[in-house]
N, CA and C of each residue as an Amber inpcrd file, in Angstrom:
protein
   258
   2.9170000  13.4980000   4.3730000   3.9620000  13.8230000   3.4280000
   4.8540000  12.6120000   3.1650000   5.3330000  12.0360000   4.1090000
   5.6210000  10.8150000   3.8350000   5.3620000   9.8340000   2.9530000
   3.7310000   9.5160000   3.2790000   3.3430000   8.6250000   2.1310000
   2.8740000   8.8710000   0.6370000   3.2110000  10.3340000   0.3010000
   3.1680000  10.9100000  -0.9570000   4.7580000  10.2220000  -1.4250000
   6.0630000  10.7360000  -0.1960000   7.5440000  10.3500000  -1.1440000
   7.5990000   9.1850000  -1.8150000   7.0220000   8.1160000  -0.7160000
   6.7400000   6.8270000  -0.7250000   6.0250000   6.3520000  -2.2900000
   4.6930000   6.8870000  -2.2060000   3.8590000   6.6330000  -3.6390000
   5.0560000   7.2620000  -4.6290000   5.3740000   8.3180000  -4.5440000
   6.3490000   8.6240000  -5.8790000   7.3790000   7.8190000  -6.2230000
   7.9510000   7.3690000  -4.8680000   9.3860000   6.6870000  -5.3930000
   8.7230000   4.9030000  -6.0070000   7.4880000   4.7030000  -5.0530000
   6.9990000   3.1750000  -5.9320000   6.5120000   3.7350000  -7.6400000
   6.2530000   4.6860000  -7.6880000   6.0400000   4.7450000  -8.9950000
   6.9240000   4.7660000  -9.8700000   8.0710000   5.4120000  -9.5270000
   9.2440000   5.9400000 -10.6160000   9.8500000   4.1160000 -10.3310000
   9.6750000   3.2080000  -9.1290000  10.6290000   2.1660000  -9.6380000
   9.3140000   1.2240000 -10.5450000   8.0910000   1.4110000 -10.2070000
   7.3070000   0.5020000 -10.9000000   7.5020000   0.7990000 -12.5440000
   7.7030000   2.0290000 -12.9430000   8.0900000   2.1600000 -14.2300000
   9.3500000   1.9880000 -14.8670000  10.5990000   1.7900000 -14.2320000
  11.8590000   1.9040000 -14.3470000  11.6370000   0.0930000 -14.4580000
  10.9430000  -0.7420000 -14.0310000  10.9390000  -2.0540000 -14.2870000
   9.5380000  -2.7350000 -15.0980000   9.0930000  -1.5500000 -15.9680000
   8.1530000  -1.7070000 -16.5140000   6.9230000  -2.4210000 -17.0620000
   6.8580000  -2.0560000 -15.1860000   5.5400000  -2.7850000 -14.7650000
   4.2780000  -1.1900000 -14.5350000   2.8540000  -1.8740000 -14.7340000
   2.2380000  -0.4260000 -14.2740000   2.3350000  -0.8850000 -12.1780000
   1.7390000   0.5010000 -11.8060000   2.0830000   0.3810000 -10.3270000
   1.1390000  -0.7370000  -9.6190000  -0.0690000  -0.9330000 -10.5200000
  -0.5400000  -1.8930000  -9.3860000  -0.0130000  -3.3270000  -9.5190000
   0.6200000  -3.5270000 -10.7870000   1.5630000  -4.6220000 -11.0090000
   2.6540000  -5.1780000  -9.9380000   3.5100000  -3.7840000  -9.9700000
   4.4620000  -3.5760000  -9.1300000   4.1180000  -3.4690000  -7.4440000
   2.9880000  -2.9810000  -7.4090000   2.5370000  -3.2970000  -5.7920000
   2.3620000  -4.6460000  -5.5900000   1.7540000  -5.2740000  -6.3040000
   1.3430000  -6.8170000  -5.9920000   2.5830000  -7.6180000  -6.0830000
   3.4210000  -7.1650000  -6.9380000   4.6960000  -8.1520000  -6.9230000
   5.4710000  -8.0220000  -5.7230000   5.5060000  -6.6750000  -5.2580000
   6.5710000  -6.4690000  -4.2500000   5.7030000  -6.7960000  -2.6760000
   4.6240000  -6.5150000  -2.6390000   4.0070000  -7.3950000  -1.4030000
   4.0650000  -8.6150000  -1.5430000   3.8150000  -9.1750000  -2.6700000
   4.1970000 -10.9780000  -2.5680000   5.2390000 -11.0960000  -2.0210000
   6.2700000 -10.7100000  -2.7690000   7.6310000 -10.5000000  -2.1840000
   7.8510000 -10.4890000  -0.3640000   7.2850000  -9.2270000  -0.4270000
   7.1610000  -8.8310000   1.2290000   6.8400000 -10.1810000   2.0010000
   5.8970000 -10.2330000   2.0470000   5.1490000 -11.4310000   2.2140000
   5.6820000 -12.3980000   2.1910000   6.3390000 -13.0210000   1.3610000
   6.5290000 -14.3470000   1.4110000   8.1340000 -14.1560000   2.1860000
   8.9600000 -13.3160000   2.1550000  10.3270000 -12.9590000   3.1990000
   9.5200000 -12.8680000   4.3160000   8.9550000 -12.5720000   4.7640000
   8.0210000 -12.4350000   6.0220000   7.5850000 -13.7910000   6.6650000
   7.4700000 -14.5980000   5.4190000   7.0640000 -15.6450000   6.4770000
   8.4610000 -16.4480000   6.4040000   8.9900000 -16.4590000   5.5380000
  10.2270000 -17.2640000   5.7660000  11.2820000 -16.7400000   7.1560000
  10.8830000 -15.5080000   7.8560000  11.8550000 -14.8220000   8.7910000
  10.8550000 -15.1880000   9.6480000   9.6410000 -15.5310000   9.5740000
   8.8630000 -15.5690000  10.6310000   8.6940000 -17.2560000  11.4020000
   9.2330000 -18.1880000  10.0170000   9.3460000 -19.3140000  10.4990000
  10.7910000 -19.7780000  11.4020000  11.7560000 -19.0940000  10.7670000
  12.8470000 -19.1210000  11.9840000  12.4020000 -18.1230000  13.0980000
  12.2070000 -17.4630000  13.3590000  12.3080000 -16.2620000  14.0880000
  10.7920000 -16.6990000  14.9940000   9.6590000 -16.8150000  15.0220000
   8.4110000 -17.3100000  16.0000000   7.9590000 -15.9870000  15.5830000
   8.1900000 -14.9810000  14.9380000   7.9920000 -13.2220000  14.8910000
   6.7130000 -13.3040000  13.4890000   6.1090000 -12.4430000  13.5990000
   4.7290000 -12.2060000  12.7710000   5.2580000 -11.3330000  11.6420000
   5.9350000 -10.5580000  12.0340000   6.5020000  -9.2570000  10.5910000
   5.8240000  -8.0120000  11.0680000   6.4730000  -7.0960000  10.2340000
   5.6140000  -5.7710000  10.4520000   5.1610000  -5.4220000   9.1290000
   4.9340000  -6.4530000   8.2010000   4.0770000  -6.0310000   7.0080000
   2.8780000  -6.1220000   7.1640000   1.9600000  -6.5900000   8.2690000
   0.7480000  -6.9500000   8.6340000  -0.0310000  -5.8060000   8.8110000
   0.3580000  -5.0200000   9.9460000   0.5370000  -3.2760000  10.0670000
  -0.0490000  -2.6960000   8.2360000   0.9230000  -2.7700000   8.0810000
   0.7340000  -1.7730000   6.4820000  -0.0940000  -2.2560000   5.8350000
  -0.4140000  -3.4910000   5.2600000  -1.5770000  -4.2850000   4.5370000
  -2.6590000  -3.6550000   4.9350000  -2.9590000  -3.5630000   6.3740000
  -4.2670000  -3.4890000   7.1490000  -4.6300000  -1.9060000   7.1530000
  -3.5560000  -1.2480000   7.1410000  -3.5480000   0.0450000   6.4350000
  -4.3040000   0.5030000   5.3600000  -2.9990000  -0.2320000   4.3250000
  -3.3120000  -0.1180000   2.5810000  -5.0160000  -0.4050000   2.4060000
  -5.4820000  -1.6520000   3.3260000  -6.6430000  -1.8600000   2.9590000
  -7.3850000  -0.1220000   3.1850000  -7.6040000   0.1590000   4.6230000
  -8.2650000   1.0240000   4.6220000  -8.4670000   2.2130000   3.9630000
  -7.1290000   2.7610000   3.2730000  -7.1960000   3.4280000   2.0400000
  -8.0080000   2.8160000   0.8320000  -8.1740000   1.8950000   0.8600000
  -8.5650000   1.1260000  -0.8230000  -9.6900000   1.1430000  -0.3240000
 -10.0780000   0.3710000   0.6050000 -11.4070000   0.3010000   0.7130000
 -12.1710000   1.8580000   0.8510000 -11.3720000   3.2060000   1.7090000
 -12.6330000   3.7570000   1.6960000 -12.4850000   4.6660000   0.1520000
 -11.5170000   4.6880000  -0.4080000 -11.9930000   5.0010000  -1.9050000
 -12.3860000   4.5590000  -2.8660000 -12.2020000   3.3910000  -2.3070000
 -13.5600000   2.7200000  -3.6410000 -14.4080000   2.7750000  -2.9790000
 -15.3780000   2.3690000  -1.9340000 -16.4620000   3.2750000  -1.0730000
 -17.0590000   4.4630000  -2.2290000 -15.7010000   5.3630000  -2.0350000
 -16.5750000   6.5280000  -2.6570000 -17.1360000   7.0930000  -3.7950000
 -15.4910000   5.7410000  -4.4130000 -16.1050000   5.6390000  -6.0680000
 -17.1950000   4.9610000  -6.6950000 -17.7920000   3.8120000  -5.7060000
 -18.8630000   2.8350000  -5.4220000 -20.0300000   3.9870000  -5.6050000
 -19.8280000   4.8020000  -4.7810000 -21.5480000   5.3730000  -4.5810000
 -21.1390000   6.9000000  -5.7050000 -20.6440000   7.0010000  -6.4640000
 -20.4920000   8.5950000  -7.2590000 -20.2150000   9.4470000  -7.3140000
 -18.9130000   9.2720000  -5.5700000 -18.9480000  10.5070000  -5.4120000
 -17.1840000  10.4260000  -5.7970000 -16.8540000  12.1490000  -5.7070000
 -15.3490000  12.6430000  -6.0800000 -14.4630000  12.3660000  -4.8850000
 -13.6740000  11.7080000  -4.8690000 -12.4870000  11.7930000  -3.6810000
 -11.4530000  12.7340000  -3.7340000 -11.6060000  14.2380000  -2.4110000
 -11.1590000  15.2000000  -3.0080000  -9.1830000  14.4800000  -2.5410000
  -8.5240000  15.7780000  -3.1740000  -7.0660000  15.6990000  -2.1920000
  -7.0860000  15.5130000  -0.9150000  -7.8520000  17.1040000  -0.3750000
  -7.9260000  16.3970000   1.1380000  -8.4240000  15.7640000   1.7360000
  -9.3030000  15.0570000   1.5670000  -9.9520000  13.4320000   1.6320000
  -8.7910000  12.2790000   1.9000000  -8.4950000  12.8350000   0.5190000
  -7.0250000  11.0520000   0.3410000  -5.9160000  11.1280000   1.2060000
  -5.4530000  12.5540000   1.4140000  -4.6500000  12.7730000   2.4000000
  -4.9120000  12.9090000   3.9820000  -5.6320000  13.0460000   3.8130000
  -6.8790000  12.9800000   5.3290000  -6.6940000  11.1610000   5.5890000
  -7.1610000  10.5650000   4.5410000  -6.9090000   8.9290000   4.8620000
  -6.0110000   8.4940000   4.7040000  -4.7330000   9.2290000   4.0700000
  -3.1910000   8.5850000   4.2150000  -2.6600000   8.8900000   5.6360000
  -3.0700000   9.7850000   5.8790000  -2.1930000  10.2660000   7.3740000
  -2.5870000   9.6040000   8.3260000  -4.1310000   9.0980000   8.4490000
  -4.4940000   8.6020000   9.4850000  -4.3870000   7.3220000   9.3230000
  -3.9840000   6.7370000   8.2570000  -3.5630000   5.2620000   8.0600000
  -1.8340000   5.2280000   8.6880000  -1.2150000   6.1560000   8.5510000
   0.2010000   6.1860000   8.8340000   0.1090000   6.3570000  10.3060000
């Protein structure tokens, strides 16, 4: 449930700065990302955006997986792989 509020609220700001969302994902992980390493070069610290990336991947990857071979990715599928990514 969480990462449904999450997807909604990146959507309503990816459109409020009218970008589409995968626009707005890529900008704001750059973002992430690059504060991450700048805190990480003072600090000796890695970040905890590393965590979520490695996440995000596994969502992406296994639905395109499924879109790869023809098949439907149901709800409870995607939510089945959001939760266990969280």
């Amino acid at each position: 449930m969480k990462s449904r509020k999450r997807f909604l609220g990146s959507s309503r700001r990816s459109s409020v700065e009218l970008l589409t969302l995968s626009e707005w994902c890529r900008e704001t992980l750059l973002a992430n990302v690059n504060s991450q390493e700048e805190k990480s070069t003072d600090a000796g610290g890695t970040g905890r955006s590393w965590p979520e990336l490695v996440a995000l991947r596994a969502i992406v990857l296994n639905a395109l997986f499924k879109q790869a071979n023809a098949q439907t990715l149901m709800a409870e599928e995607m939510q089945r792989l959001i939760d266990r990514a969280d």
